[in-house]
C-alpha positions in Angstrom: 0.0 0.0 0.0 1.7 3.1 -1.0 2.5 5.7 1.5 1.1 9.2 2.5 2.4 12.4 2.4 1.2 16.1 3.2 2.2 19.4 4.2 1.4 21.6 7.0 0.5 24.8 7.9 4.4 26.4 7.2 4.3 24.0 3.8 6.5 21.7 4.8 6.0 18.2 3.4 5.6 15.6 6.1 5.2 11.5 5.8 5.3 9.1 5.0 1.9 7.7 6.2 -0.2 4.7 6.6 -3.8 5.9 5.6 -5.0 4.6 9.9 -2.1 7.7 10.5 -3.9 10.2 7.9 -7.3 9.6 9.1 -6.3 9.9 13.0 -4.7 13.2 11.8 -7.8 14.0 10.1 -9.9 13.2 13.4 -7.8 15.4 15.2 -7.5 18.7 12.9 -4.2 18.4 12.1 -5.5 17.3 8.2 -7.9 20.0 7.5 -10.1 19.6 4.1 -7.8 21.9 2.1 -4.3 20.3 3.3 -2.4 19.2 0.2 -1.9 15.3 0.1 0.0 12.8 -2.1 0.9 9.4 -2.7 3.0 7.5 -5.1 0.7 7.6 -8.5 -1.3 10.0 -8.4 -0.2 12.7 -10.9 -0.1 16.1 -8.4 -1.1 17.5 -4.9 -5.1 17.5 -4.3 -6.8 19.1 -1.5 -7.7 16.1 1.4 -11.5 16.6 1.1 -10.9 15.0 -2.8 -9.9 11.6 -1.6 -11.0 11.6 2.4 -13.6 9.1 1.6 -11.4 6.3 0.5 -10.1 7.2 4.0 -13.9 7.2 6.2 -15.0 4.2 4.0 -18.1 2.7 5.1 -20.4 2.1 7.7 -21.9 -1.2 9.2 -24.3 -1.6 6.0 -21.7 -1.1 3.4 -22.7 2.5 2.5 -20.0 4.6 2.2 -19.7 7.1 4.8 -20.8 10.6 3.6 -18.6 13.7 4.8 -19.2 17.6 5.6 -16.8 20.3 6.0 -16.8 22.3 9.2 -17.7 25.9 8.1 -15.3 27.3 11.5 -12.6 25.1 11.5 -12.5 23.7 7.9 -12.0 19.6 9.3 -14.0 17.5 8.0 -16.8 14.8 9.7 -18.6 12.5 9.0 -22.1 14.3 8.2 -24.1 12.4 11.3 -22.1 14.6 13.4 -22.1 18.2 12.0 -25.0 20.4 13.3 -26.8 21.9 10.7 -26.6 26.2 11.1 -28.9 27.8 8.4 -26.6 26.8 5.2 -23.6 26.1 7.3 -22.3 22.8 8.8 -20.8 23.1 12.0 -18.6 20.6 14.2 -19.9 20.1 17.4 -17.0 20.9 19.3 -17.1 24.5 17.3 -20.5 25.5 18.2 -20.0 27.8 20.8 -16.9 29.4 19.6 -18.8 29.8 16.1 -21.8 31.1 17.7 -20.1 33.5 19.7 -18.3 35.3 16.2 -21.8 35.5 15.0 -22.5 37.5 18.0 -19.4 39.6 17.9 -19.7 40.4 14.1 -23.3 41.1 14.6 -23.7 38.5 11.7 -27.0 38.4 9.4 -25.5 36.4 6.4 -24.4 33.0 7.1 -22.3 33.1 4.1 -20.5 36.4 5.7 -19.6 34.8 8.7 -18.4 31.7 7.4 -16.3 33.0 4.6 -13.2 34.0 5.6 -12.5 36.9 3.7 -8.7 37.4 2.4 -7.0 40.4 2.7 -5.2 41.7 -0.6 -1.9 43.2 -0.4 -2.0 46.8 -1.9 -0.2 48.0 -5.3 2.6 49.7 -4.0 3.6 46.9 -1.3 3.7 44.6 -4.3 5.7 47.0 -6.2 8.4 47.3 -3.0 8.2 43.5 -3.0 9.0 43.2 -6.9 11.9 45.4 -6.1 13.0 43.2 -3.2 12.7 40.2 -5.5 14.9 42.2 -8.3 17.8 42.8 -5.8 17.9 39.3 -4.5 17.9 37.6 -8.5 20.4 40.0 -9.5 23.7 38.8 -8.0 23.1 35.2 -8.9 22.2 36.5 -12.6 25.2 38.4 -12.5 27.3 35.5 -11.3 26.0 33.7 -14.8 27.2 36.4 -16.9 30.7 36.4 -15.6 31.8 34.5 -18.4 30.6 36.9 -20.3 32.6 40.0 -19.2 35.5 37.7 -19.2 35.2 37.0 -22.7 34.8 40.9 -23.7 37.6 41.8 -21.7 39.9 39.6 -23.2 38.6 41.6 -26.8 40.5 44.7 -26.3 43.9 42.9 -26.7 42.8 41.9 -30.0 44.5 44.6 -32.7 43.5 44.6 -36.4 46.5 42.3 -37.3 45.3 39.2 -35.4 42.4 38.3 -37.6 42.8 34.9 -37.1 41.7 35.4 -33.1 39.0 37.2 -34.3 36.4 34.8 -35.2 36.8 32.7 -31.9 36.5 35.6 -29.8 33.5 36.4 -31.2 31.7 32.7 -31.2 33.3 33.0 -27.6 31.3 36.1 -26.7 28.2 34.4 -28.4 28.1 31.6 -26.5 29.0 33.5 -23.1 25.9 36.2 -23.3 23.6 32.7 -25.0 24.4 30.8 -22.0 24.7 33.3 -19.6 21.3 34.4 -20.6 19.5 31.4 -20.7 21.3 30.9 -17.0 19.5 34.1 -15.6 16.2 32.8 -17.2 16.5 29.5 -15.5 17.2 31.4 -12.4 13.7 33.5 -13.1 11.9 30.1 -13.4 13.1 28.4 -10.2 12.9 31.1 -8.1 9.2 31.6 -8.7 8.1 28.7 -9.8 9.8 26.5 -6.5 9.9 29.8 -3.5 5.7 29.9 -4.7 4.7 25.9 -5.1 6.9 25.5 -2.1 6.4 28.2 0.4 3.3 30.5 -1.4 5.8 33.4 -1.7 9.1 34.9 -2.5 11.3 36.2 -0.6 10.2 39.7 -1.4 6.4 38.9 -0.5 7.5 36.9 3.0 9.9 40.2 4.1 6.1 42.2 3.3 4.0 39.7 5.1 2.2 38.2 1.7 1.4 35.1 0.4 0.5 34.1 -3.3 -2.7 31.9 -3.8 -5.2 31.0 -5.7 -8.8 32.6 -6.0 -10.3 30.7 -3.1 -7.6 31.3 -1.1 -5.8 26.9 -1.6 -2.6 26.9 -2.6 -0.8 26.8 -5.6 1.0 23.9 -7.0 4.3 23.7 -8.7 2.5 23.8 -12.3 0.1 27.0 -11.7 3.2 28.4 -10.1 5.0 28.3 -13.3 2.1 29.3 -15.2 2.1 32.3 -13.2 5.9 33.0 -14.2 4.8 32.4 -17.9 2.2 35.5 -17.5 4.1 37.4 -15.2 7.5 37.3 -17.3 7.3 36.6 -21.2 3.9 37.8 -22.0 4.4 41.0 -19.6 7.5 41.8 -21.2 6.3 41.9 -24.8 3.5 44.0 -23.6 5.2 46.5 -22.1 8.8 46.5 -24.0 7.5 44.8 -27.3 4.5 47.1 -28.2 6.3 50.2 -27.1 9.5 50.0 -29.3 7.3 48.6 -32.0 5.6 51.9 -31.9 8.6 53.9 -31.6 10.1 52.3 -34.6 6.8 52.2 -36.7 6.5 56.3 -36.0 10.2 57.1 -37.4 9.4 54.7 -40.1 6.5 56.7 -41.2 8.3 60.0 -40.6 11.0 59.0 -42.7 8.6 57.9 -45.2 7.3 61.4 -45.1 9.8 63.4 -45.2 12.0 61.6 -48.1 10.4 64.0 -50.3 11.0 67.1 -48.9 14.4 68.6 -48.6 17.4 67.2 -47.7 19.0 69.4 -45.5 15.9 69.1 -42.7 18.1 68.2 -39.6 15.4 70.4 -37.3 12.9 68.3 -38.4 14.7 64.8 -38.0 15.2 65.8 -34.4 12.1 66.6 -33.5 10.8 63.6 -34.8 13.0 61.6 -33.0 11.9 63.7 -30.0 8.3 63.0 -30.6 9.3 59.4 -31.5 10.7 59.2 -27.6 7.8 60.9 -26.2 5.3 58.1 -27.7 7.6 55.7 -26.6 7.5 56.9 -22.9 3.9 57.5 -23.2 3.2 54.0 -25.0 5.1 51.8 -22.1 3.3 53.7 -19.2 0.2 52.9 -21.0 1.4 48.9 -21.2 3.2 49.1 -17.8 -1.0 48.9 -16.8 -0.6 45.1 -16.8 1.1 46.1 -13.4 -0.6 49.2 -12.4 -3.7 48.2 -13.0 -4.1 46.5 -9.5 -4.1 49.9 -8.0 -7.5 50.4 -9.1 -8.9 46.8 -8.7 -10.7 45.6 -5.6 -8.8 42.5 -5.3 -5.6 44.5 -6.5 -4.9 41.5 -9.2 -2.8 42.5 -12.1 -3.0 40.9 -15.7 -0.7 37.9 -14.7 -2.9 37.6 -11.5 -6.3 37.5 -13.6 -4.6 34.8 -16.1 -3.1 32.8 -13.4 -6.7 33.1 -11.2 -4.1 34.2 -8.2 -4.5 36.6 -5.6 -1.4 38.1 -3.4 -3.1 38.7 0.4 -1.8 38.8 3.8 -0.7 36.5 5.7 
């Protein structure tokens, strides 16, 4: 029988575990119905209340033994033993405490007090943890470009007459800044993909007190994690680098078009139009750099990655 695993509160993966040892950690609120758990086969994490009746299994008659989830404390029972509380399900054990929030939050909706609501972390915290996350990628991506530098440094030995160095130094600094790059992207990947699956956040988002999840507040797994990189990286980056130098270069294409007909000596002109061609340029990547801003101005502060990924950044 294959083993158990899950992880706890902090995310750290604990097991293995005979399925008597998961279901006594069920019983006892240490599993609750949203804990990630695995076992050899199965192709990723699920939430316990997926598989926690193969765990109950039946009663006397040999009907399998249907389960409820605990509106206060999220563990799940068998349903014989939750007490019903307008739409909510309640463990006996939790009634009083849950009665008494009702009480203090002067409750009317049984959907408001059950729900715990999530918190979102604010535009400009995120933009102070993006930086915090920049600082801390950039001395391990520097380390990868070393070779690099190296390479470019050794160039400026290399005089006219030694043409026959020439073409290795250059497949030399090919290869350096190919690899190098393709080093710092790895080092993009891992860092968000693993510090998120792993431990819900970056380093920059634990130093702020955030946590990355997903829309109903579960966690992410290693896969959603990287689909979140994909959003947040490539497809931000053409958005707001891509489109704006497109523009820029499509505007001094079509000024140049214009103006080859006119006179030749028009060096006034040319410079203003490379002026103007700047100015759309700026103006063009704040307008794109709204992938980012845009969670100043959403209730749930998501940005464009956030709404493709279904994630939310919140408090811990």
């Amino acid at each position: 029988m294959a083993a158990w695993f899950y992880t706890d509160e902090t995310a750290k993966q604990c097991g293995p575990l005979e399925e008597e040892a998961v279901l006594e950690l069920s019983k006892d609120g240490t599993i609750l119905s949203k804990t990630l758990v695995w076992k050899e086969g199965m192709d990723d994490w699920v939430p316990f209340n997926q598989v926690a009746e193969s765990f109950y299994g039946s009663d006397d008659d040999g009907v399998p033994v249907e389960l409820g989830v605990c509106a206060y404390s999220e563990r799940i029972f068998p349903m014989g033993e939750l007490i019903p509380y307008g739409e909510a399900l309640i463990g006996p054990e939790y009634k009083d405490a849950f009665v008494q929030e009702l009480m203090e939050v002067a409750a009317v909706d049984i959907e408001d007090a059950t729900e715990k609501k999530l918190e979102y972390v604010g535009f400009w915290w995120r933009t102070l943890s993006s930086l915090l996350d920049y600082m801390i990628k950039m001395i391990p991506s520097w380390i990868c470009m070393v070779p690099y530098y190296v390479v470019a440094a050794m160039g400026s030995g290399i005089s006219e007459s030694s043409s026959e160095v020439l073409p290795a130094w250059t497949t030399g600094m090919l290869l350096s800044a190919g690899l190098g790059s393709l080093g710092m992207l790895a080092i993009s990947i891992f860092y968000e993909t693993w510090m998120i699956g792993k431990y819900q956040a970056t380093l920059g988002k634990m130093v702020i007190g955030a946590k990355i999840v997903s829309a109903d507040g579960s966690r992410l797994t290693y896969g959603r994690a990287f689909g979140r990189w994909l959003a947040k990286k490539p497809l931000n980056y053409i958005i707001v680098m891509g489109i704006p130098y497109f523009v820029f270069f499509l505007f001094l294409f079509g000024m140049g078009a214009l103006s080859s007909g006119g006179s030749s000596d028009n060096s006034a002109g040319i410079a203003l139009a490379i002026l103007a061609g700047f100015g759309i340029f700026l103006f063009t990547m704040v307008l794109c750099g709204g992938v980012y801003w845009m969670a100043a101005f959403d209730k749930e502060k998501r940005t464009l990655h956030d709404r493709i990924a279904s994630t939310r950044v919140i408090k811990k």
